[in-house]
SENUDO-456575 format. One record per residue (C-alpha): residue in one letter; x, y, z negated. Coordinates in steps of 0.05 Angstrom, whole numbers, padded with zeros to 5 digits, always signed. Last residue first. Layout:
AXYZ;...
***
This chain:
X+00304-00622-00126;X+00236-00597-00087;X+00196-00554-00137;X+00123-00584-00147;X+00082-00521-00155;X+00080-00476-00204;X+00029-00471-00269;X+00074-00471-00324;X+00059-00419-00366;X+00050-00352-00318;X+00066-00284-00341;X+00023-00228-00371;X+00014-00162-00364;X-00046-00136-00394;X-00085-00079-00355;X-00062-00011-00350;X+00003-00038-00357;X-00001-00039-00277;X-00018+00032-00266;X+00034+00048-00300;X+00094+00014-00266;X+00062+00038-00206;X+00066+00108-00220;X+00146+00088-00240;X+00150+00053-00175;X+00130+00111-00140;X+00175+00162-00181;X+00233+00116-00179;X+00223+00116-00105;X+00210+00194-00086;X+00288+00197-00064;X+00276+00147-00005;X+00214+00181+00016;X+00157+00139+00024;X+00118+00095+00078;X+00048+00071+00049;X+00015+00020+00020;X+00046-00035+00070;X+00024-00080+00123;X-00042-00030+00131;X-00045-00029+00204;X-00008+00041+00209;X+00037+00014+00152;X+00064-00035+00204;X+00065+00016+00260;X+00108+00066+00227;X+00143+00024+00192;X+00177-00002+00264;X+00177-00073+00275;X+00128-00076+00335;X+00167-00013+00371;X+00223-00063+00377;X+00191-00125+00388;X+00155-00089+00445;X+00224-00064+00464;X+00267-00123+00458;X+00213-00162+00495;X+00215-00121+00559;X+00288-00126+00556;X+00286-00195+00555;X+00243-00200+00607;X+00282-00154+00655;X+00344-00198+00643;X+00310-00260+00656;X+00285-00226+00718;X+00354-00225+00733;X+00374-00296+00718;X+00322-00323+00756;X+00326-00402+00742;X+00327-00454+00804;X+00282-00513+00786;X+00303-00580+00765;X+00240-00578+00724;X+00276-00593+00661;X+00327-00534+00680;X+00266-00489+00690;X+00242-00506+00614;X+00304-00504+00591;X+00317-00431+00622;X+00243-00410+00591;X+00267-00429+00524;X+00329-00401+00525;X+00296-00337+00545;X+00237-00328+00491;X+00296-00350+00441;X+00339-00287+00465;X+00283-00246+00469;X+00265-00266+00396;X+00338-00259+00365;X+00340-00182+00415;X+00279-00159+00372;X+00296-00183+00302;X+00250-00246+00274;X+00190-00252+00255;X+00178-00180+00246;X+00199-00127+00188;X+00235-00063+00200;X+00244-00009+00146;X+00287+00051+00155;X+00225+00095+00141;X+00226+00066+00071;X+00178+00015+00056;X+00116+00001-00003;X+00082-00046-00028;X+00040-00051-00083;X+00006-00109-00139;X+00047-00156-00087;X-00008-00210-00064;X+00037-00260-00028;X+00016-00244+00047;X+00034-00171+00036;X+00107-00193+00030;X+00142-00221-00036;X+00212-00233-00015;X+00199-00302-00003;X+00153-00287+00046;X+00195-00224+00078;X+00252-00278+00080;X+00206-00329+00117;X+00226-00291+00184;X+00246-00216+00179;X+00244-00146+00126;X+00303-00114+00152;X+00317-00044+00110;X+00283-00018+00047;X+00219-00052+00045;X+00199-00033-00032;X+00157-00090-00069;X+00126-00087-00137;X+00087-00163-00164;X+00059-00167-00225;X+00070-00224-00260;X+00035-00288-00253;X+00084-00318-00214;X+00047-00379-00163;X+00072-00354-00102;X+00138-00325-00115;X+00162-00385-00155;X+00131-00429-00083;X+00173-00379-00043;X+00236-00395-00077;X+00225-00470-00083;X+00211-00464-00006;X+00268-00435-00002;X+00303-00491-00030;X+00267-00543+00004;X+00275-00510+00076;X+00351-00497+00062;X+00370-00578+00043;X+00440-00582+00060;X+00428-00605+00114;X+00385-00554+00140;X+00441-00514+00131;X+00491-00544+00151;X+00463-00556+00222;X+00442-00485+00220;X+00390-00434+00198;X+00399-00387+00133;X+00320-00357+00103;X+00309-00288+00135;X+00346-00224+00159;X+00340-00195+00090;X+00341-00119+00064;X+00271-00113+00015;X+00284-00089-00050;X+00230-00136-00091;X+00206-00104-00162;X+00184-00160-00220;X+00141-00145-00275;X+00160-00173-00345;X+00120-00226-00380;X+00186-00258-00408;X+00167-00326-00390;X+00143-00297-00328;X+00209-00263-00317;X+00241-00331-00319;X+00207-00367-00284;X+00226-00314-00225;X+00297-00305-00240;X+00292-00393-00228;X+00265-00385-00165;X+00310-00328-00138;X+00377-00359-00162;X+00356-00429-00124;X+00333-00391-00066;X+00408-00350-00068;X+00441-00417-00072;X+00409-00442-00014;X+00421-00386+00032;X+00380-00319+00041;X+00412-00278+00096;X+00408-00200+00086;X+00474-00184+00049;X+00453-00149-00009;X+00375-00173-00017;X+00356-00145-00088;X+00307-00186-00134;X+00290-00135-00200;X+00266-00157-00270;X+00226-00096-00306;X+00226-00074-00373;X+00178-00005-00366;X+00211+00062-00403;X+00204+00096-00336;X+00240+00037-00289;X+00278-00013-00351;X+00324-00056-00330;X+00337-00138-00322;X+00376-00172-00260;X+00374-00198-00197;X+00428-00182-00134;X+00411-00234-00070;X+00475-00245-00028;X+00521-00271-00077;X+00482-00336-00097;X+00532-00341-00155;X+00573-00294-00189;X+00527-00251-00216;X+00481-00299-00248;X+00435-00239-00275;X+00457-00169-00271;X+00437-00128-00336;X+00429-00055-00309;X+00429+00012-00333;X+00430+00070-00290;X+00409+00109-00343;X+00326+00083-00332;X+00327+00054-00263;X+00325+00080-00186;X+00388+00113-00171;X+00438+00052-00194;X+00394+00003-00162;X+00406+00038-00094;X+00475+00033-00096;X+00462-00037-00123;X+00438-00056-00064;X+00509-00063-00029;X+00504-00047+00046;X+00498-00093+00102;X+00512-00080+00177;X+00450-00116+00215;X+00405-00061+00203;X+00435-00020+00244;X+00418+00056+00225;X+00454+00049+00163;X+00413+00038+00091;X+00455+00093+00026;X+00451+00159+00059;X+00391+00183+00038;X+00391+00151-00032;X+00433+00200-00041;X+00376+00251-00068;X+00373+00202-00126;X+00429+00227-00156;X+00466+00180-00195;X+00466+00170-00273;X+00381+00153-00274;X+00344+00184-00320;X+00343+00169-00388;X+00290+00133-00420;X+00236+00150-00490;X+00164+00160-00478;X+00162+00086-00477;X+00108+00056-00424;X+00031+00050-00454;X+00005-00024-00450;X-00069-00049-00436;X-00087+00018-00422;X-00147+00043-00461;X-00221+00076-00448;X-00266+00113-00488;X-00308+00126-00414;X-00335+00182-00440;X-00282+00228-00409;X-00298+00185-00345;X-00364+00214-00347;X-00347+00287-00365;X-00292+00292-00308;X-00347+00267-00256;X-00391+00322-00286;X-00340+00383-00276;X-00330+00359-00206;X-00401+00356-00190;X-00403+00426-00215;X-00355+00448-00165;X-00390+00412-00111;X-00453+00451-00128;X-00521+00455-00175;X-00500+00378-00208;X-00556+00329-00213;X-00529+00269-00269;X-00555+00197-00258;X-00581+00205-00187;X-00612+00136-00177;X-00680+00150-00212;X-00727+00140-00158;X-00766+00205-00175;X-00724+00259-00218;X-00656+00253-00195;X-00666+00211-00131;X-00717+00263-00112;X-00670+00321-00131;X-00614+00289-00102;X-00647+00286-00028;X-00666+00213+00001;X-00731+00219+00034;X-00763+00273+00004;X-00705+00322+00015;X-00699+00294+00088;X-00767+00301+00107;X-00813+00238+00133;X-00856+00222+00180;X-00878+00155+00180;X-00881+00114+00252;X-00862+00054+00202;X-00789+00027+00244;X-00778+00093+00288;X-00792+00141+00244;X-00763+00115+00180;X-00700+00107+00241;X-00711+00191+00256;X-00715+00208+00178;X-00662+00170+00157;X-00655+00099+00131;X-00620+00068+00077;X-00627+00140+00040;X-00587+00190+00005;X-00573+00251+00016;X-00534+00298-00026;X-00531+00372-00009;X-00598+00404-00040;X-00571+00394-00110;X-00506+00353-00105;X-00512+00286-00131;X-00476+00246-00191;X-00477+00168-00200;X-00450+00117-00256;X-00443+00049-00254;X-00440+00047-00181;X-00480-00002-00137;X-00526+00047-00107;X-00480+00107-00109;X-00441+00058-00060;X-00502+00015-00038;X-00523+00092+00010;X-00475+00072+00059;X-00501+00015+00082;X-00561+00068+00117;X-00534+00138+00089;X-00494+00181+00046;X-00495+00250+00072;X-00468+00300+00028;X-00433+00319-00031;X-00447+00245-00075;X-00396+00230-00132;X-00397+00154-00143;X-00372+00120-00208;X-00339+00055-00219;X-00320+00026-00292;X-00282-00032-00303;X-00320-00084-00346;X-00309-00144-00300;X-00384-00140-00273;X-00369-00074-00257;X-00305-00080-00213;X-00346-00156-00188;X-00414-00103-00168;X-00360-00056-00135;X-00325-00111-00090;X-00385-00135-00066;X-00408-00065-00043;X-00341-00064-00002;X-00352-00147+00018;X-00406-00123+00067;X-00359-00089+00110;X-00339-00153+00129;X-00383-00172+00175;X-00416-00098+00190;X-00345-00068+00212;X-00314-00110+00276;X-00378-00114+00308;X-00403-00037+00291;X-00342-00008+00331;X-00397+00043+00368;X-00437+00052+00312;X-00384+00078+00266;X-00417+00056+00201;X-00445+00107+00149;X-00451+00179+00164;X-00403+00204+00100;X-00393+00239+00046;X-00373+00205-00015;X-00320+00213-00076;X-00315+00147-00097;X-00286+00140-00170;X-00260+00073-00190;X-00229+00053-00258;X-00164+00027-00252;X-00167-00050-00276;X-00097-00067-00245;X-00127-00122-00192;X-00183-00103-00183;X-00163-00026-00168;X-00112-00053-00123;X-00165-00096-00081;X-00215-00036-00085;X-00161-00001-00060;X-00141-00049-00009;X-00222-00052+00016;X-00220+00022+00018;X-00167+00022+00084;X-00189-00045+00108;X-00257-00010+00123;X-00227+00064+00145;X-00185+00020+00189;X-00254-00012+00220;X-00292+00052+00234;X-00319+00087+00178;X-00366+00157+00191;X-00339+00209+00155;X-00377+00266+00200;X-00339+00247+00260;X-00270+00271+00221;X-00283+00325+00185;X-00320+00292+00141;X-00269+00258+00098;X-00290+00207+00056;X-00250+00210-00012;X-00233+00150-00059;X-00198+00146-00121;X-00170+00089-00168;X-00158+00116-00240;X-00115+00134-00281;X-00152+00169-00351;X-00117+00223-00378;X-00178+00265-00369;X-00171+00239-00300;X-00106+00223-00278;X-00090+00203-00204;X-00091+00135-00159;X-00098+00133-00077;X-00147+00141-00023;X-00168+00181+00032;X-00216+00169+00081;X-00222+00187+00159;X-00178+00124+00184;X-00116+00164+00157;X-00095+00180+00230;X-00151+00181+00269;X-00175+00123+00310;X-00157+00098+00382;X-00096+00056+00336;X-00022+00075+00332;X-00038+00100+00262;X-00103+00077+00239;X-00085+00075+00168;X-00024+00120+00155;X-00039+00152+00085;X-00052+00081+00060;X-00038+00105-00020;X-00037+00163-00042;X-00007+00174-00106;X-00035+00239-00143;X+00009+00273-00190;X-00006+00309-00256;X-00002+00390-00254;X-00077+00395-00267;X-00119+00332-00291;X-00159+00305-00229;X-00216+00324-00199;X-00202+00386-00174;X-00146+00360-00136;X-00189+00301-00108;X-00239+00354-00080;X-00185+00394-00051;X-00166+00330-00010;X-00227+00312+00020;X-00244+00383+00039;X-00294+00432+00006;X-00356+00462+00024;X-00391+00521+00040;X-00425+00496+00105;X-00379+00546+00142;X-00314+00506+00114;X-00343+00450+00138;X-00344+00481+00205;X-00282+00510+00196;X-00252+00440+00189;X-00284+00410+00238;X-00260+00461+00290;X-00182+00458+00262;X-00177+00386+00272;X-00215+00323+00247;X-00165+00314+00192;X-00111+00352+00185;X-00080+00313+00121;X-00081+00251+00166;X-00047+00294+00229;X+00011+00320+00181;X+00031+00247+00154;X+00047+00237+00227;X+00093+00302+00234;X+00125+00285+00162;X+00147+00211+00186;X+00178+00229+00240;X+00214+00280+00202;X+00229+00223+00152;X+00268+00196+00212;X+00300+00250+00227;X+00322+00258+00151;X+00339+00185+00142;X+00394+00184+00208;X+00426+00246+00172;X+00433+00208+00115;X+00469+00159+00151;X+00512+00194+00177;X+00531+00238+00129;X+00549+00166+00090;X+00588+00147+00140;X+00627+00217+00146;X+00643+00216+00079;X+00630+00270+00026;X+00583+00234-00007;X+00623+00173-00020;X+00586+00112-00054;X+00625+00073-00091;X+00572+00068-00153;X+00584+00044-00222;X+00533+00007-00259;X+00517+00022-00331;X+00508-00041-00377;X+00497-00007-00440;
***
């Protein structure tokens, strides 16, 4: 075995540091998490509570198989945003009579489930995820429809979230909608559209148009029951597939249908691997608090794969970007690691051909995240930079593997690109709460912002205001600043969530499998024209 050796020193003050830098920043982290899994607040709750029924997130853990974990995904949708934290749905992939599958929870709590635009782009990533890995899809509904008010920037594309169930079905994955309450107006196309529907007796209701619109457009009057209740849809329109006496029931039902599912992961991983060597609790103290001092990531290589074990390819050359073959919870995987944050010619080169390679190999690639960008310079761009990363970002494009990205540090420029950023279609991504990606860093923009402007004056033969310059700048620095944070990226759904250093391997390993749950298979050919 290939076992990598680690230099880290826990007992040093750098490393104390550090890690102490991580834990008030997962802190951070823990207090916004804290205002999703609250939902609408205290009142909402206990007046859900009153109605005798459960929350979002106790009906997922019902659901699913006990004592197996539940990933969520998109946890901070909305964050920064006039909206709730969590965009009033939750979402994510858990075990269901040993089945994974993709599932979704409206919350209720927060203005009755309604979906405002992040709610929208919240499902619409795991429909894309559950597309894209063949996770059956369970939608666990409650909710009042549209948010009227922010109607413009939801019925547009909202109507690609019923389009995206018909293709799951049409493609032979299976979808299934558990109705608890209100499901109304566009609403009402997700039991509608689903393979397989369950209502709650007396709870469920479903209808394109209530009571007071049925009013409104025919002059009928019309009950609720009558109109859309599970009963009716159960024994009278026929949409209600299975009528279940409470939530609990429901539950029970939703388990039944997916245990008749009879169905098969592409690939199982190997039951057989050996943890890592290293204590993944020191992944803590492993990124520093400025980004632009490097660190090696092999440190966090050596914490993250099966024994620690870890096949470097072309070691010697293209220093600054580590890649290499290991195995992440029995799953062979090919890893690209930034270790000194600029990506130079060499390192593109190194990166495109890793990339064939793995897709010859059909092995899934995982991106550590830590670069300032592609090299700039007179040099540089002689010595042909754009072409070769462009070779590196045209691999990334056009692999046909999947794709597993972590944002562990600076994230910038066309490096995130090449990197494998949300633009390029990574199966997941996911950052560490030390993760900053913009076009460029805060005080490199400001400074650009400000040569630009003082050329501009100059060209004008007009005087130049060095102090207001100065104020600028700093303006810049901040926005940029507060712009870059993980935080705010994941808050606008950039990333599938923010993580805990030490809960990597476990991520990537829930990942890993939800991948192999459908075939994994490289590209043959098929890139672009690589600039020699």
């Amino acid at each position: 075995m290939t076992t990598l050796a680690s230099g880290l020193d826990p007992a040093g003050p750098e490393y104390r540091d550090r890690r102490e830098a991580m834990l008030a920043k997962l802190a951070e982290l823990d207090a916004e998490h804290a205002k999703a899994i609250a939902g609408g607040g205290e009142k909402y709750i206990a007046r859900h509570r009153a109605r005798g029924k459960l929350l979002a997130r106790e009906r997922i853990e019902l659901l699913l198989d006990p004592d197996t974990p539940f990933l969520e995904l998109s946890p901070l949708a909305g964050w920064g945003s006039d909206y709730a934290v969590g965009a009033s749905v939750v979402t994510g992939i858990g075990v269901v009579e040993g089945v994974e599958c993709l599932v979704t929870a409206n919350d209720p709590t927060v203005r009755g489930g309604a979906s405002n635009p992040w709610t929208l782009k919240k499902i619409l990533r795991a429909n894309e995820i559950a597309h894209a890995n063949r996770l059956p899809c369970i939608s666990l509904v409650e909710s009042g429809g549209a948010d009227l008010p922010s109607q413009k920037e939801i019925f547009i594309p909202g109507g690609a979230l019923f389009k995206d169930i018909t293709r799951l079905s049409a493609d032979g994955v299976p979808t299934v909608a558990v109705v608890f309450g209100n499901s109304t107006a566009g609403g009402a196309y997700v039991p509608g559209m689903s393979d397989h529907v369950i209502m709650v007796k007396e709870r469920a209701k479903v209808f394109l148009g209530g009571p007071p619109l049925v009013k409104m457009a025919t002059g009928e009057d019309a009950e609720d029951e009558a109109l859309g209740g599970a009963e009716m849809h159960a024994r009278v329109s026929g949409l209600a597939d299975h009528l279940a006496v409470d939530e609990l029931d429901a539950l029970r039902q939703a388990r039944r249908v997916v245990a008749r599912f009879n169905w098969r992961k592409a690939e199982a991983g190997s039951e057989f691997f050996e943890p890592p060597v290293f204590d993944e609790d020191e992944l803590l103290g492993i990124v520093p608090g400025d980004l632009k001092v490097p660190f090696d990531p092999r440190e966090v290589i050596a914490r993250v794969v099966d024994g620690s074990d870890f096949d470097e390819f072309k070691p010697l050359y293209g220093t600054s970007l580590v890649t290499g073959w290991a195995r992440v919870y029995g799953y062979p995987v090919g890893v690209l690691a930034n270790a000194q944050g600029v990506l130079f010619s060499a390192e593109s080169q190194k990166a495109a051909q890793f990339i064939q390679l793995a897709n010859r190999l059909d092995t899934p690639l995982i991106f550590l995240h830590n670069t300032t960008g592609y090299m700039v310079g007179q040099e540089y761009e002689q010595g042909g930079i754009i072409k070769h990363g462009a070779m590196m970002i045209n691999a990334v494009s056009n692999s046909r593997v999947p794709h597993l990205s972590v944002l562990m540090g600076a994230s910038y420029g066309a490096g995130h690109y090449g990197m494998c950023g949300r633009a390029y279609d990574p199966r997941f991504l996911f950052a560490w709460p030390s993760a900053k990606s913009a076009v460029m860093g805060p005080q490199q923009l400001a400074g650009v912002l400000s040569i630009v402007a003082r050329a501009s004056a100059a060209a004008k033969g007009q005087p130049y205001d060095d102090e207001a310059d100065a104020a600028l700048r700093a303006v810049v620095e901040r926005q940029i600043e507060s712009e870059s944070l993980a935080a705010f990226l994941s808050g606008r759904l950039y990333d599938d969530g923010v993580i805990d250093p030490r809960d990597t391997r476990t991520v990537l390993g829930l990942c890993l499998s939800a991948v192999h749950t459908a075939p994994v298979e490289g590209a043959r050919g098929g890139f672009g024209v690589f600039r020699m």
